[in-house]
DRENSE-841767 format. One record per residue (C-alpha): chain; x, y, z. Coordinates in nm, 4 decimals, padded with zeros to 6 digits. Example, Ala and Ser with C-alpha at 12.3 -4.5 7.8 and 13.67 -1.06 7.14 Angstrom:
+------+----------+----------+----------+
! lofi !       px !       py !       pz !
+------+----------+----------+----------+
!    A !  01.2300 ! -00.4500 !  00.7800 !
!    A !  01.3670 ! -00.1060 !  00.7140 !
+------+----------+----------+----------+
END
This chain:
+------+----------+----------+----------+
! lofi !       px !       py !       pz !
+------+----------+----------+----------+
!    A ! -02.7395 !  04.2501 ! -01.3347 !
!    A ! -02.9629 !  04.4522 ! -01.1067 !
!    A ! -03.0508 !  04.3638 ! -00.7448 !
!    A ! -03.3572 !  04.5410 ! -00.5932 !
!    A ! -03.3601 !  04.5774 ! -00.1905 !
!    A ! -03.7373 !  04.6783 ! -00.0308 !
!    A ! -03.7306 !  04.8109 !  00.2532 !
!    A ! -03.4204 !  04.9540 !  00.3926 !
!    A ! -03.3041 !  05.1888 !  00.6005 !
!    A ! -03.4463 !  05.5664 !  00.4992 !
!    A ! -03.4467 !  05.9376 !  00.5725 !
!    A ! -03.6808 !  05.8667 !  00.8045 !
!    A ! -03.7733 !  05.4963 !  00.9268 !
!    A ! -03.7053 !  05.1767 !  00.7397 !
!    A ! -03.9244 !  05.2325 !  00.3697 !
!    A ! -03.6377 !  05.3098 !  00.1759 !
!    A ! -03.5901 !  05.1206 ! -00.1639 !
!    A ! -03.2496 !  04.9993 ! -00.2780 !
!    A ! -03.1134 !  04.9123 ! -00.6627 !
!    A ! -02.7470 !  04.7933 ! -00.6693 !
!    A ! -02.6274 !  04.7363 ! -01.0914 !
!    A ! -02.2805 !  04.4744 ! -01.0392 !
!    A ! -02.2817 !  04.4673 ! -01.4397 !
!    A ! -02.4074 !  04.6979 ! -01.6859 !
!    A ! -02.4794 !  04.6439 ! -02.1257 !
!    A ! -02.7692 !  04.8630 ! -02.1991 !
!    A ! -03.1091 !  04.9559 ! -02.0594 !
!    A ! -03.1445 !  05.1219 ! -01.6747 !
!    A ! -03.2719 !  04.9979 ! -01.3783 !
!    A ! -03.5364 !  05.2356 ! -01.1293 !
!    A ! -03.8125 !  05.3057 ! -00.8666 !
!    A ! -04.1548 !  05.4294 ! -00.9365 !
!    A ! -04.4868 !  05.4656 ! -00.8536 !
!    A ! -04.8080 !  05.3682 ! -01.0226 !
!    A ! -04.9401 !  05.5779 ! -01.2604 !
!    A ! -05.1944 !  05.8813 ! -01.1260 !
!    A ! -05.4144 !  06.1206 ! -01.3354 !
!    A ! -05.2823 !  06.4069 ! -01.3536 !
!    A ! -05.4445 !  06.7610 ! -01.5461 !
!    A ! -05.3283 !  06.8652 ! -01.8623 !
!    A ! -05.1565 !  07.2349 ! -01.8815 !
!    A ! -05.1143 !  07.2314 ! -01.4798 !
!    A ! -04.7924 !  07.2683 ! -01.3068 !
!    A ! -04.6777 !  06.9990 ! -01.0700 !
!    A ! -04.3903 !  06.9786 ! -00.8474 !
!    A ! -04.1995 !  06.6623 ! -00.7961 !
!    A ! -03.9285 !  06.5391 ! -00.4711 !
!    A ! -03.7778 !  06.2425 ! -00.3482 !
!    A ! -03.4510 !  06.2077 ! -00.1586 !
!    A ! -03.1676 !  05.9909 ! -00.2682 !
!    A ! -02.8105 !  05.8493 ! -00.2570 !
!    A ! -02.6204 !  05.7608 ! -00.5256 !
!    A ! -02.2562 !  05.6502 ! -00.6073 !
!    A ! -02.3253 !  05.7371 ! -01.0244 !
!    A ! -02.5179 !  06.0213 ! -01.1965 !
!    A ! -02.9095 !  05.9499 ! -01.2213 !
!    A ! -03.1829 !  06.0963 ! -01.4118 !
!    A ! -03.5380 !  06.1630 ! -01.2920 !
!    A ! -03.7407 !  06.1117 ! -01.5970 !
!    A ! -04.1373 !  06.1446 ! -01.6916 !
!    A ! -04.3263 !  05.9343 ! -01.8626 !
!    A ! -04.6649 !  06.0589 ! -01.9392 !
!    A ! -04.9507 !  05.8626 ! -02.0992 !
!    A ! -05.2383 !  05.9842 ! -02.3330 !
!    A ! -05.6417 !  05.8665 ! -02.3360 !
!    A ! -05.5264 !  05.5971 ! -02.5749 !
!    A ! -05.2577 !  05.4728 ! -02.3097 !
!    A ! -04.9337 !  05.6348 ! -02.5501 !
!    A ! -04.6501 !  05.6800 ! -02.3655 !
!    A ! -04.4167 !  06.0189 ! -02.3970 !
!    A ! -04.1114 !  06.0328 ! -02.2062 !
!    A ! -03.9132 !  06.3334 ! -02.0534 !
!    A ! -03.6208 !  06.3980 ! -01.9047 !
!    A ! -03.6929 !  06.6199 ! -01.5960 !
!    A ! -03.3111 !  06.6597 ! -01.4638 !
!    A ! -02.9707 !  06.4357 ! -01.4297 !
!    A ! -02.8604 !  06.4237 ! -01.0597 !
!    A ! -02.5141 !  06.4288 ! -00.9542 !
!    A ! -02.3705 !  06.1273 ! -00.7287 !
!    A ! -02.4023 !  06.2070 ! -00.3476 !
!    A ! -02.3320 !  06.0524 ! -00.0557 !
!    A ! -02.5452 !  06.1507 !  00.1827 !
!    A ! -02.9266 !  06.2311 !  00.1537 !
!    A ! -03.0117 !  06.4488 ! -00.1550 !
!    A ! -03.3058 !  06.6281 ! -00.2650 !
!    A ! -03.4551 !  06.6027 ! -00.5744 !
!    A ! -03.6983 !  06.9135 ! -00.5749 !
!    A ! -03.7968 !  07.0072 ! -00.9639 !
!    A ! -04.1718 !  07.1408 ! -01.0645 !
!    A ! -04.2916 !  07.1055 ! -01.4268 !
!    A ! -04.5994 !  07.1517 ! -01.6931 !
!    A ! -04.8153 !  06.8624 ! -01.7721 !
!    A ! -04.8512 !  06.8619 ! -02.1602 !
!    A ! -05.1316 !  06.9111 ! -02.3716 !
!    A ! -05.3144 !  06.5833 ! -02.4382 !
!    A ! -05.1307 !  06.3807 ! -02.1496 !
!    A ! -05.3807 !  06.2262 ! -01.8787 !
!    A ! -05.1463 !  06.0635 ! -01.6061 !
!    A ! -04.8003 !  05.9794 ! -01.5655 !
!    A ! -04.5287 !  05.8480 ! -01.3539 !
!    A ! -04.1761 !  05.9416 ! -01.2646 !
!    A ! -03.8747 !  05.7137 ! -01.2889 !
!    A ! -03.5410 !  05.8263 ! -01.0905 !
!    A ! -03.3362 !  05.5759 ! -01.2946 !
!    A ! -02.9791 !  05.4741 ! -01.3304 !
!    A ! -02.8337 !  05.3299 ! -01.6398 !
!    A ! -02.4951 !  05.2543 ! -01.5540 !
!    A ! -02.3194 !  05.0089 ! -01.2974 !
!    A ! -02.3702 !  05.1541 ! -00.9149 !
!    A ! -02.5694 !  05.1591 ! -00.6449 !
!    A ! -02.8888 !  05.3854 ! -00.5984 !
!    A ! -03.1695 !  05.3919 ! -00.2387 !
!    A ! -03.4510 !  05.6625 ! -00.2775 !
!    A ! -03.7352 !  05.7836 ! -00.0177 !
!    A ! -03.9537 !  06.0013 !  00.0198 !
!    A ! -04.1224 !  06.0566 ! -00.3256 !
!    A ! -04.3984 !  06.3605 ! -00.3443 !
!    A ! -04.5982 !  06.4379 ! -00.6346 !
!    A ! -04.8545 !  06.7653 ! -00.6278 !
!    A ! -05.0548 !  07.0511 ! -00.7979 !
!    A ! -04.8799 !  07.3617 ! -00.8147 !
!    A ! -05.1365 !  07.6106 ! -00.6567 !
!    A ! -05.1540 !  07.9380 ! -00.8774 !
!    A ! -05.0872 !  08.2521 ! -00.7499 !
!    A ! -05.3748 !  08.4759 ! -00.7685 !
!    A ! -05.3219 !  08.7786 ! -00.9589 !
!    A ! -05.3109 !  09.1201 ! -00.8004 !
!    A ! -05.6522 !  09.2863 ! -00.8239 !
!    A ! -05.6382 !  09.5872 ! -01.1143 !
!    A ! -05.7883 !  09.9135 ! -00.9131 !
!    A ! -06.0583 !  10.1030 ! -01.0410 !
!    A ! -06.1453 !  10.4808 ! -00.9979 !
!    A ! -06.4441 !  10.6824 ! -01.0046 !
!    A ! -06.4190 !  11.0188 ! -01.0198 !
!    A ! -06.7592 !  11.3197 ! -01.0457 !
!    A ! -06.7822 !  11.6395 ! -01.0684 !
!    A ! -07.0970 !  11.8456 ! -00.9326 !
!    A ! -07.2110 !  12.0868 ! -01.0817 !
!    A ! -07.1177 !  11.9695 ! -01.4300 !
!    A ! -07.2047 !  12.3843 ! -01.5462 !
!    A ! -07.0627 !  12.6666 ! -01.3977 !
!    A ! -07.0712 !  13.0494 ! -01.4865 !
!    A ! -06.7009 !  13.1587 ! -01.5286 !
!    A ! -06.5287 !  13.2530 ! -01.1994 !
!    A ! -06.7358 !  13.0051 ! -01.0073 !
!    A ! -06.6193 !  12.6795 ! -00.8260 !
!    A ! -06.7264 !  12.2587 ! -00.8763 !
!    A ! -06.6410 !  11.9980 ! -00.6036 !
!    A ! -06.4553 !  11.7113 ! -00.7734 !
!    A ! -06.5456 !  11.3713 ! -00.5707 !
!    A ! -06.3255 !  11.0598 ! -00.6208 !
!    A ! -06.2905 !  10.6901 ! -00.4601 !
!    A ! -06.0585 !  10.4310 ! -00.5790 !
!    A ! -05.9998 !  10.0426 ! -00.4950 !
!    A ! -05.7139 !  09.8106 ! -00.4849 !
!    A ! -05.5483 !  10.1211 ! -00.5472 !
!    A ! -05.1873 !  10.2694 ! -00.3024 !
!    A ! -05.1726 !  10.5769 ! -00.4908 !
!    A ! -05.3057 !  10.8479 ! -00.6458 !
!    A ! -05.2061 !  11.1179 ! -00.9067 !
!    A ! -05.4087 !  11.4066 ! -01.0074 !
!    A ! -05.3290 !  11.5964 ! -01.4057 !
!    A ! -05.5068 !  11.8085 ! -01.6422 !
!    A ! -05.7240 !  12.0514 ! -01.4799 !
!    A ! -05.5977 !  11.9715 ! -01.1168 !
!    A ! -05.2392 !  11.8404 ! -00.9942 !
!    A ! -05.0516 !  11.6120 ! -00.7602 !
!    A ! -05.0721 !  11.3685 ! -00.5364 !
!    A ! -05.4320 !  11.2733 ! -00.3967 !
!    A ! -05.5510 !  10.9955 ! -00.1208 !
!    A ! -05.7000 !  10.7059 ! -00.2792 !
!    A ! -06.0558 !  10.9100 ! -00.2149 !
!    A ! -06.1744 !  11.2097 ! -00.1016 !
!    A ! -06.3067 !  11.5410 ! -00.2413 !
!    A ! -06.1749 !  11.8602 ! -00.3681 !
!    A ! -06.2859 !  12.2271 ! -00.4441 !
!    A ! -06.2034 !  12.3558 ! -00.7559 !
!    A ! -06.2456 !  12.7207 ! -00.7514 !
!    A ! -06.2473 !  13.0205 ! -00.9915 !
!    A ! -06.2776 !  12.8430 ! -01.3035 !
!    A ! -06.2597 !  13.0324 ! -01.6445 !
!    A ! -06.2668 !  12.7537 ! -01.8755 !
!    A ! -06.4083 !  12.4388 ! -01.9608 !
!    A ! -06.1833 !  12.1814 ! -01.7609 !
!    A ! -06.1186 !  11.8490 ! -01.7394 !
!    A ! -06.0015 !  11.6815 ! -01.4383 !
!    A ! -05.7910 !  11.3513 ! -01.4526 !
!    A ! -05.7131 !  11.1072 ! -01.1482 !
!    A ! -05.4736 !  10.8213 ! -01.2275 !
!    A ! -05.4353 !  10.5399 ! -00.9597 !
!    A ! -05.1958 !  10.2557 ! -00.9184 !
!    A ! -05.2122 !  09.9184 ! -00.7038 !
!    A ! -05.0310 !  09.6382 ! -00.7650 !
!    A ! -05.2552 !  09.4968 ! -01.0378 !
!    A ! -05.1541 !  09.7896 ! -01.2325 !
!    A ! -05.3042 !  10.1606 ! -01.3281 !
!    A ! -05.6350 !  10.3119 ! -01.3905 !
!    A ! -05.7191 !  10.6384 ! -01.4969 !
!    A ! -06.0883 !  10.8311 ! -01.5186 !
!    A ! -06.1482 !  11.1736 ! -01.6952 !
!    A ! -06.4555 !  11.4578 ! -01.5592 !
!    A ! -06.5125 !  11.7837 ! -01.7257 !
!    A ! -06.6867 !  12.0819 ! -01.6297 !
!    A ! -06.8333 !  12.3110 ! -01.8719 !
!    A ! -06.7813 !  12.6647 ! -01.7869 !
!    A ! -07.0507 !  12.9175 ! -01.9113 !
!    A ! -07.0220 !  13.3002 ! -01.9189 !
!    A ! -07.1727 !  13.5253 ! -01.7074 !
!    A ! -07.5157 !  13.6515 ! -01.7742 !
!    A ! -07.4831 !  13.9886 ! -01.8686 !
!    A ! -07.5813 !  14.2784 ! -01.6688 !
!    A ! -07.9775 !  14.3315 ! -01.6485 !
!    A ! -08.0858 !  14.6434 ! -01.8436 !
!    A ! -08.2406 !  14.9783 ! -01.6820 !
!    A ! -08.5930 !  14.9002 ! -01.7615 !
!    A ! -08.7181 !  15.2116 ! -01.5985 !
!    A ! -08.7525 !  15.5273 ! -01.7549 !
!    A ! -08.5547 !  15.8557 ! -01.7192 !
!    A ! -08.7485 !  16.1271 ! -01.4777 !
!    A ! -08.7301 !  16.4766 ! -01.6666 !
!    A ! -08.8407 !  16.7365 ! -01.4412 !
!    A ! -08.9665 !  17.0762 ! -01.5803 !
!    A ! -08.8035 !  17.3603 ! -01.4957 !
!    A ! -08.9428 !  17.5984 ! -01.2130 !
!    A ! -09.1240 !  17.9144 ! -01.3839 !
+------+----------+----------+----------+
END
């Protein structure tokens, strides 16, 4: 036999609602609200406050576009006293198009509820992944000459040169690289908190031209006589 009291006395104000169970066979006895649309895949995040003298369960039943019902169990709530808060997010399935939520009791006791909340679980935005770009001018360079190695980064905290240069670099700037023998290649890796991003430049290096050749001819003087 279930008894159910609207309005009593609340968490806040007098819109409480009240279900007292004297005698119990099978079956439960609960609060809800109507049925809203809801999106499929989305989180949501569901509270109420309660008081209870028996365990209760908050339970979901979702319906599909044909009007299908699918229930879950969301969580089984201890007996309390005093005002308790029922505070539990969850995933819409796949296919589901509204629901409702039940906090239930199916046993003899006594249960008053308030305060119920339903709403979309805003996503976090994910960090933004840094990018790099990193030149080198000139791109040729006889051996034992220098190249300027530019760089600017974004969404980036830190920088780390390797290969042809080393250590740690601000997230832009430029750089002489001097006295170069070899072809090189110059590496930058940076890191935000999107993650890491790296960018390769090379220089050729070219050898020197070689010395220009004594084009004029030898003077022979004559002998004096």
């Amino acid at each position: 036999t279930s008894t159910f009291t609207y309005p009593v006395a609340g968490i806040v104000g007098n819109k409480a609602a009240k279900i007292d169970v004297s005698s119990y066979t099978n079956g439960d006895a609960k609060w809800y609200f109507n049925n809203v649309s809801v999106t499929p895949g989305r989180e949501y995040r569901f509270k109420d406050q309660y008081i209870a003298n028996v365990p209760t369960i908050i339970t979901i039943r979702y319906s599909n576009s044909t009007g299908a019902f699918i229930y879950t169990d969301l969580i089984t709530l201890p007996a309390s006293s005093t005002w308790a808060t029922t505070d539990k997010t969850f995933t819409v399935p796949l296919g589901m198009v509204s629901l409702t939520i039940f906090h239930l009791m199916n046993s003899k006791g006594s249960l008053t509820v308030d305060d119920f909340s339903l709403a979309a679980v805003e996503a976090t935005p994910a960090p933004a992944y840094p990018t790099v770009k990193l030149s080198v001018s000139p791109g040729t360079v006889t051996s034992g000459s220098a190249a300027t190695v530019n760089w600017s980064s974004t969404n980036a905290t830190t920088c780390t040169a390797s290969n042809g240069w080393s250590g740690a670099k601000a997230v832009s700037g430029s750089e002489n690289a001097g006295n170069l023998t070899a072809n090189t290649t110059f590496t930058l890796t940076c890191t935000g908190t999107g993650g890491s991003v790296n960018q390769s430049v090379s220089v050729t290096v070219t050898a020197p031209p070689p010395p220009p050749k004594d084009t004029q001819a030898p003077t022979i003087s004559a002998p004096a006589s």
